[in-house]
C-alpha positions as semicolon CSV with decimal commas, in nm:
position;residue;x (nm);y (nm);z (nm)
1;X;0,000;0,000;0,000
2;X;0,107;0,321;-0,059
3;X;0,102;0,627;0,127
4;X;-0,149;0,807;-0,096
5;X;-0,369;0,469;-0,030
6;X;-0,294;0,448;0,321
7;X;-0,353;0,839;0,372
8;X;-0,732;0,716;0,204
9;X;-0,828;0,519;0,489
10;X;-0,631;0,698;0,801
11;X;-0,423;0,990;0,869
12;X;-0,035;0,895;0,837
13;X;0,228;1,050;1,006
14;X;0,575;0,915;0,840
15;X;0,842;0,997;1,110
16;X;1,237;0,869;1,105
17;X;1,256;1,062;1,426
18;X;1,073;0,939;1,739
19;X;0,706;1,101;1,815
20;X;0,554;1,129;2,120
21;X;0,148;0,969;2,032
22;X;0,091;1,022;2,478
23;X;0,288;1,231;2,760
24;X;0,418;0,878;2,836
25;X;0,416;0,694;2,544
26;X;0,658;0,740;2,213
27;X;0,724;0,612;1,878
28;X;1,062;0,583;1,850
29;X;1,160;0,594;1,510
30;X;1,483;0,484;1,349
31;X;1,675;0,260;1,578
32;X;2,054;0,390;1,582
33;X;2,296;0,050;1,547
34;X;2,529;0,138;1,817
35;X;2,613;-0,204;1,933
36;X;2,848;-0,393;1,688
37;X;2,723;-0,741;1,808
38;X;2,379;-0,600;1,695
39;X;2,490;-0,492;1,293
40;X;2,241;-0,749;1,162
41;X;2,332;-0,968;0,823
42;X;2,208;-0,686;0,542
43;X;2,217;-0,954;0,256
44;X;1,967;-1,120;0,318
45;X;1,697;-0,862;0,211
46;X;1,772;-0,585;-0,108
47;X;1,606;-0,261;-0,192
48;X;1,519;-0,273;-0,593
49;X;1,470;0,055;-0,700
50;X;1,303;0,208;-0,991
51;X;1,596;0,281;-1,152
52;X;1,740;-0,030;-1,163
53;X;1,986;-0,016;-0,903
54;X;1,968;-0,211;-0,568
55;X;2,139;-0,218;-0,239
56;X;2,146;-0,425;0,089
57;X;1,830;-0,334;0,319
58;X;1,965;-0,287;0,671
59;X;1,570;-0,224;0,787
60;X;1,638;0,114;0,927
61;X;1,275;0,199;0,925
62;X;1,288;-0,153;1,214
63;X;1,123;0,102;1,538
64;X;0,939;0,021;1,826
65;X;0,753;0,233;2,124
66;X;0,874;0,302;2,477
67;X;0,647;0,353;2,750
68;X;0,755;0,547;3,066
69;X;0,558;0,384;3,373
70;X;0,581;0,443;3,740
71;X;0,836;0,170;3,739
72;X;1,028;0,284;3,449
73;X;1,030;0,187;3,117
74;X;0,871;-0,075;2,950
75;X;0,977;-0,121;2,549
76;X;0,761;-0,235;2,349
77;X;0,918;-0,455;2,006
78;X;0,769;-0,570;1,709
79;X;1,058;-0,777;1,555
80;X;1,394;-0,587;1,675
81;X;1,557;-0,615;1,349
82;X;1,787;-0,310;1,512
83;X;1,880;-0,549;1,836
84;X;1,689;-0,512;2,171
85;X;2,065;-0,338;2,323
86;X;2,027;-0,069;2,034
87;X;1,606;-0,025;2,112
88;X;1,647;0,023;2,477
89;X;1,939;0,216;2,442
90;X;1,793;0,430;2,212
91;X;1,461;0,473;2,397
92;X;1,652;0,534;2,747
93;X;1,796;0,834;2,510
94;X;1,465;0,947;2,358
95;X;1,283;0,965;2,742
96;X;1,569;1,057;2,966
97;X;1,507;0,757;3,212
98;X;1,735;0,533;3,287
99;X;1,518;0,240;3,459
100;X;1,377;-0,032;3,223
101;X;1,085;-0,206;3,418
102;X;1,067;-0,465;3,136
103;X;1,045;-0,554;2,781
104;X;0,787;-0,730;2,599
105;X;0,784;-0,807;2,210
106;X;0,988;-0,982;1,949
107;X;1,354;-1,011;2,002
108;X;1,495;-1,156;1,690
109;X;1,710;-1,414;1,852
110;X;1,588;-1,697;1,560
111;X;1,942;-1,821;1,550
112;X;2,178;-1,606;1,691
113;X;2,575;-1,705;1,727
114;X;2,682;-1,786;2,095
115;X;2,849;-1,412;2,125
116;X;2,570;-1,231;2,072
117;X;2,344;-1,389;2,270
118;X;2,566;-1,400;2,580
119;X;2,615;-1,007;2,497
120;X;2,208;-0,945;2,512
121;X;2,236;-1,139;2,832
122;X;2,438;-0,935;3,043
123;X;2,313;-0,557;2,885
124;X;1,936;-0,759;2,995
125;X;2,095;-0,834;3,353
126;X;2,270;-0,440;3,385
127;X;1,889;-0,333;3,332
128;X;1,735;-0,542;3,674
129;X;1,420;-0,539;3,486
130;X;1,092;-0,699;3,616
131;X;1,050;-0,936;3,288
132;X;1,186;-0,984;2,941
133;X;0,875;-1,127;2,788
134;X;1,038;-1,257;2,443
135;X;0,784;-1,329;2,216
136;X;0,792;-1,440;1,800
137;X;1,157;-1,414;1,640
138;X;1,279;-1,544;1,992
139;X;1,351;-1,914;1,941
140;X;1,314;-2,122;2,251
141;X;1,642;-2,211;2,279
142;X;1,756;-1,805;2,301
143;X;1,451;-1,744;2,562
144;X;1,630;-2,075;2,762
145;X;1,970;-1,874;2,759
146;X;1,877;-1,520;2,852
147;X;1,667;-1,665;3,149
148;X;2,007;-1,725;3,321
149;X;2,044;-1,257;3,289
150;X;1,716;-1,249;3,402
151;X;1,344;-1,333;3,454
152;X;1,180;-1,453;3,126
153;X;0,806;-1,544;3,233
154;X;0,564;-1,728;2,920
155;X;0,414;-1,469;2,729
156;X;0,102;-1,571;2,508
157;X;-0,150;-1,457;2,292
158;X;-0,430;-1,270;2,576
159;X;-0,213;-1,199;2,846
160;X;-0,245;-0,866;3,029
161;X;0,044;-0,683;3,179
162;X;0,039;-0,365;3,416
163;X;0,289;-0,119;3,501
């Protein structure tokens, strides 16, 4: 869909930069790759552009939304292409808190190598966060292994959550 089509049915707001939708609740736009063990593998998706040309897609446009509670934040992921380090950074940046209460979403750990997972683990453990709930993109194995940084409860389809 495009964003003339899109614009049709709803009002759009197209935003690289993070926008605040509540006082306490903001989109945060491009994720900034600070954490080398976070890069991502660009190959395996390409841009094709009209002209011909193509390049390796490094899913910039990858966001996700922050949430500052009473407890601190909670992030909030759809797929972390960007790495969950790089989103929480990133959204401790945007809000100015420094307390993560928890994280809940998609933490594309499919198959990640040994280095970075033990690397998520202990930024997850620095953050003495109520819960990691890892959802899709977070292989079983990978929600096994960051369990030993910190608490990673089941998280299913109907749960509620309150911070």
């Amino acid at each position: 869909m495009s964003e003339e089509e899109a614009r049709q049915h709803f009002p759009a707001v197209l935003s690289a930069e993070p926008v605040w939708l509540t006082d306490n609740l903001v989109f945060l736009g491009e994720i900034p790759r600070r954490f080398a063990f976070e890069k991502g593998e660009p190959a395996k998706r390409i841009i094709h552009h009209p002209d011909g040309t193509s390049e390796p897609d490094y899913l910039l446009d990858d966001t996700a939304l922050a949430f500052r509670s009473a407890e601190g934040l909670v992030i909030i992921t759809g797929c972390s292409h960007a790495g969950i380090c790089n989103i929480t950074e990133y959204a401790r940046e945007v809000c100015g808190e420094r307390k993560v209460a928890g994280i809940i979403g998609g933490l594309h750990l499919l198959l990640p190598d040994t280095k970075q997972l033990a690397k998520t683990g202990k930024y997850v453990n620095r953050l003495h966060i109520r819960a990691l709930h890892a959802c899709h993109c977070t292989s079983a194995p990978a929600r096994l292994a960051l369990a030993d940084y910190c608490p990673v409860p089941e998280v299913g389809v109907g749960m509620t959550f309150e911070w």
